[in-house]
N, C-alpha and C positions, 0 to 999 in steps of 0.2 A: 529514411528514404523508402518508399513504395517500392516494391517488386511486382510488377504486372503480371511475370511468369510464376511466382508464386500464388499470389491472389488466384489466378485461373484455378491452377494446380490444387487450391484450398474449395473452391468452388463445385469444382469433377467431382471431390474425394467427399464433400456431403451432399452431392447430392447421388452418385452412386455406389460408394464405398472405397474403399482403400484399393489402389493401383498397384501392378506389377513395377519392379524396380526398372525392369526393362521399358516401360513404360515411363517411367521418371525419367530414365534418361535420355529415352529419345525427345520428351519434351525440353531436357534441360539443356542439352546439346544439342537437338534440330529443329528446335520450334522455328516459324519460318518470322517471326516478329522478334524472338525475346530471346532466341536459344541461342548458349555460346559462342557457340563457331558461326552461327548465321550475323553476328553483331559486331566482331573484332578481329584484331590480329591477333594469335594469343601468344605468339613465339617469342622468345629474343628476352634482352634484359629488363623491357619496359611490359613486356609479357606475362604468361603466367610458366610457364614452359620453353626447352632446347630439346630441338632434337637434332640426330646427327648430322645433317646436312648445313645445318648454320654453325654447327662446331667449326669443320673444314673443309675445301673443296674438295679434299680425295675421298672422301667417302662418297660422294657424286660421282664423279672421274671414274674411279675403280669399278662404280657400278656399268656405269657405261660402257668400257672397253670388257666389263663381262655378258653386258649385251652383246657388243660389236663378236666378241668371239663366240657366242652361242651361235649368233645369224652365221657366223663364218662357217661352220661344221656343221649347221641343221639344216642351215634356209636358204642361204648364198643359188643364185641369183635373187630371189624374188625378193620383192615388195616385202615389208615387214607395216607391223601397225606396234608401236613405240607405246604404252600405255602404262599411266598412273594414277593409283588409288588414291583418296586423300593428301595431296601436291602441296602445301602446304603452303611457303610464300614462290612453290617455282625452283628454288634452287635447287632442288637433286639433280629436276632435269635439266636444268643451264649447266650446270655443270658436266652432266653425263654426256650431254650434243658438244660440249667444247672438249670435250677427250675424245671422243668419236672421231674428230676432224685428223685423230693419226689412223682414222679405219674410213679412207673418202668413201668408198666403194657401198659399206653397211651406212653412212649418213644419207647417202643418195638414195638409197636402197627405203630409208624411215617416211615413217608420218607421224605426227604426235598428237595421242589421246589423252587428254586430263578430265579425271571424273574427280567434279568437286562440287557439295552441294551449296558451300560459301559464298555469295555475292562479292564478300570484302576480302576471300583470298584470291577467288578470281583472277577479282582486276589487278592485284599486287603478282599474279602469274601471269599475268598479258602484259603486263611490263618486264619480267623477268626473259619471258621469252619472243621479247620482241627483236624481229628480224626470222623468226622461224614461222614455219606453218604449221600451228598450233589448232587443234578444234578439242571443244571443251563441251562437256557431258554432265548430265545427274546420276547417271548409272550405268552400271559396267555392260548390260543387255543393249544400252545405246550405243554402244560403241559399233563400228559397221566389224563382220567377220570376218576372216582372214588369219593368216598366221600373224601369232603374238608374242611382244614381248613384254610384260608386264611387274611394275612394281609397286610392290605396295611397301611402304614403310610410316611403322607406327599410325597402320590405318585400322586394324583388324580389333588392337585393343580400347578403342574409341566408342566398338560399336555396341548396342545395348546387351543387356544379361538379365538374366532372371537367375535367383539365388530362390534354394530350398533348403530347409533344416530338418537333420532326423530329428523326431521326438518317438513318444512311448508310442504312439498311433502310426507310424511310420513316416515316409517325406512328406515335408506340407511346405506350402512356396511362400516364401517372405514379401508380404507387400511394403507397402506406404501409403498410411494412414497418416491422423492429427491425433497430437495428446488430445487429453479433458481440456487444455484450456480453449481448444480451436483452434491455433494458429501454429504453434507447431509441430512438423513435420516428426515422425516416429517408423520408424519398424514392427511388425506386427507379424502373425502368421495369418494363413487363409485356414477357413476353418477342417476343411477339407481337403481329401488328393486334387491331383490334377494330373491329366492326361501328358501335360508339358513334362513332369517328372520322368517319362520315358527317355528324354533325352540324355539324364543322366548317365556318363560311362560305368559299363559295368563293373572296372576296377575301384569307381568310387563307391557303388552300392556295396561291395561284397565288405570292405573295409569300414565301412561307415558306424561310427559309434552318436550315442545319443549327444545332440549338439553340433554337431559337425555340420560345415555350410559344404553346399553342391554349389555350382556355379555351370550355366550353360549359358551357348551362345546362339540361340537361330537363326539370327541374321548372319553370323561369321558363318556357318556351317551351309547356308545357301551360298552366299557367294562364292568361297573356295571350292563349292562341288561346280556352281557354274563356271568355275575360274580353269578347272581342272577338265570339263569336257569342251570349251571350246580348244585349249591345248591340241587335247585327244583329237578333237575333231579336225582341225584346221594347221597343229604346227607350231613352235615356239617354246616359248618356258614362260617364268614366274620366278620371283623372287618376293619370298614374305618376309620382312625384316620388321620383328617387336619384341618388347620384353614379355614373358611369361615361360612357363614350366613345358618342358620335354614329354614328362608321363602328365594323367591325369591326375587329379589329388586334390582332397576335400581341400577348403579353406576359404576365406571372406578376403578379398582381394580387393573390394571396391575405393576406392579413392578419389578423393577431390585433390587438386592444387590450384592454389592464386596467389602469385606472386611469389611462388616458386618456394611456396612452403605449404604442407598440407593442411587441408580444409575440409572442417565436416561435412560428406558428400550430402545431406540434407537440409544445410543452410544454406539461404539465397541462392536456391535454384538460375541457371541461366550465368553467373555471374563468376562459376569454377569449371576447370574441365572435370572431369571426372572420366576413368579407366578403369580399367581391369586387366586381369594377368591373360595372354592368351594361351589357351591350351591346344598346343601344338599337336598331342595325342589324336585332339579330337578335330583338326583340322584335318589330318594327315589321312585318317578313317573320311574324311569325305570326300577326299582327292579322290583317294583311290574307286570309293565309291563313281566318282565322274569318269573311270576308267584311266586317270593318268597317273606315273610314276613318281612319288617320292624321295626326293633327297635329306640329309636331318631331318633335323635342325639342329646346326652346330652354332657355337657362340660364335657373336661375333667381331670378338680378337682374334679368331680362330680360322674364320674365314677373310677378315681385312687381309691378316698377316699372307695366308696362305695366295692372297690378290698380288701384294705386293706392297700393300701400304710402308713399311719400313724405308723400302728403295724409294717411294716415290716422295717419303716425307725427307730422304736424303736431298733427294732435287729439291726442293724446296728451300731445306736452310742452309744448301750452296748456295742459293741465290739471294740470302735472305739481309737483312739487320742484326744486328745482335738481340734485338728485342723480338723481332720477329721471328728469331730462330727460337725465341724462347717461346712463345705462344704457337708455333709451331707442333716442336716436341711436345708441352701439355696437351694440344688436340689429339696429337697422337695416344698419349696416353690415358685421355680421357675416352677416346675409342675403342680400345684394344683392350685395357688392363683388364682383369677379372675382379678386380676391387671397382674398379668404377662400371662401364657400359660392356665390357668386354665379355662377360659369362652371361648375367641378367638378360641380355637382347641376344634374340637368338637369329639364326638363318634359316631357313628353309626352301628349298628348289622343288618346283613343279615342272616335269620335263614330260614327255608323251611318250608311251608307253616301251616303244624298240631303240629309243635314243641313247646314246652313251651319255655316262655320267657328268655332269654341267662343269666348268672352273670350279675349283675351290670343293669342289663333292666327288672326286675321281674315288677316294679309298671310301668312301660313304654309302653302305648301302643302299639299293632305290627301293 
């Protein structure tokens, strides 16, 4: 079967040469005809991908009533603007506005932003939150100002990277090129520096041996600095929830999944997600940059637990089945353990600069 998204992508790369990977992915994830997420649903069993909010409801829930208490001690009266990154099919926030309803005051108080650039998650979140007053965005700069509460979960590791390799000559940035036969898709270095190698963190440069992959993000590092001075400017917080590493640290992180088993990220373009680990280090360095405060990032079995997830999976399989206590407890533990999602995905809190420490980040430095 033809790949239209590849053909183009073979097309580009002879007639101007081999592409940044960064580049590969934003074609293979947001081409506006052919790219992953602009064409499907990718979640669920029939999917290629789960992430936390289709596990269980309290991971939504819990988020929510840790909005409803930020507004309660930062923002209380005023208007809040309720905002989320990459929304997926909708359920974090149907969940989060239905636990809200024990905080009337902060629900009254909301408005809800969804920045999604999907046509086909869209409309599966105008269903989800329908009966609410929803308006929906392509970017987070669209959104109107004001104080914010915002979450992104499993948005940041979607977005594109650019990878470099030490070698004898020093960093040189890894493209995507074609073998000799033409058609498939390779790994290659650029011949020369690049100016982009600046972004490297310096505790990757000083440590770096020959071979070692760098990974940077420029699109994560703008948004979270712009994430971080509207905060600053206007009020609110942030909650970043993904998997990837606390410090910086060399290493090739890139990945494909389809069908919930992994996939070489340069076959059939358009047709896998593809990820990367985010590096929190180098988030954290751009917050602060946008002048706002830093919490972790702590795991997050670490921070469910410290929400309350335990007591509130207790309500649950008091009300439950026996079968649904059992599916219960596995979501729990598939959330929290440190063998499964519990360590790997991490949390991180954006708060403004003289605010106290968020739920769940009281003993965590800012």
């Amino acid at each position: 079967m033809t790949n239209p998204l590849a053909e183009q992508l073979r097309r580009r790369i002879r007639l101007t040469g081999p592409v940044t990977v960064a580049d590969y992915m934003a074609d293979a994830l947001g081409h506006p005809d052919h790219g992953y997420y602009m064409t499907r649903d990718p979640l669920g069993a029939a999917g290629d991908f789960t992430t936390a909010p289709e596990i269980s409801q309290m991971f939504g829930e819990l988020i929510g009533l840790w909005c409803a208490e930020v507004w309660r001690t930062t923002l209380a009266p005023r208007p809040v603007r309720l905002v989320e990154l990459g929304p997926g099919r909708g359920t974090l926030m149907a969940d989060a506005l239905r636990a809200a309803r024990l905080a009337p005051d902060f629900l009254a108080a909301v408005s809800v932003h969804m920045v999604e650039t999907s046509p086909v998650l869209t409309a599966m979140q105008r269903r989800s939150l329908a009966g609410h007053d929803a308006r929906w965005y392509e970017a987070l700069e669209d959104v109107p100002d004001g104080p914010t509460l915002l979450i992104a979960n499993e948005f940041f590791d979607a977005l594109p990277i650019r990878q470099f390799e030490m070698t004898d000559a020093g960093w040189r940035e890894r493209m995507v090129g074609l073998d000799e036969d033409g058609v498939t898709f390779r790994m290659g270095l650029a011949p020369g520096g690049s100016v982009a190698e600046t972004l490297i963190p310096e505790t990757v440069r000083r440590s770096a041996s020959k071979g070692d992959i760098a990974e940077v993000c420029p699109a994560g590092q703008s948004i979270i600095r712009a994430i971080g001075e509207r905060i600053t400017r206007h009020g609110g917080a942030a909650l970043i929830i993904d998997y990837g590493h606390a410090t910086s640290a060399a290493g090739d992180s890139l990945q494909a999944l389809r069908g919930h088993e992994f996939h070489d990220p340069l076959q059939d373009p358009g047709t896998a997600d593809l990820t990367a680990h985010v590096d929190f280090a180098a988030l954290g360095t751009a917050v602060r940059e946008g002048g706002a405060a830093v919490y972790g990032p702590i795991g997050q079995g670490e921070f469910l637990t410290r929400l309350g997830i335990e007591t509130r999976a207790e309500q649950l399989i008091g009300n439950a089945t026996p079968d649904q206590a059992i599916d219960i407890a596995a979501a729990r533990a598939r959330l929290i353990d440190k063998a499964q999602m519990g360590y790997l995905f991490k949390v991180m809190a954006i708060m403004p600069p003289a605010a106290a420490p968020p739920p769940a980040f009281e003993e965590i430095a800012g």
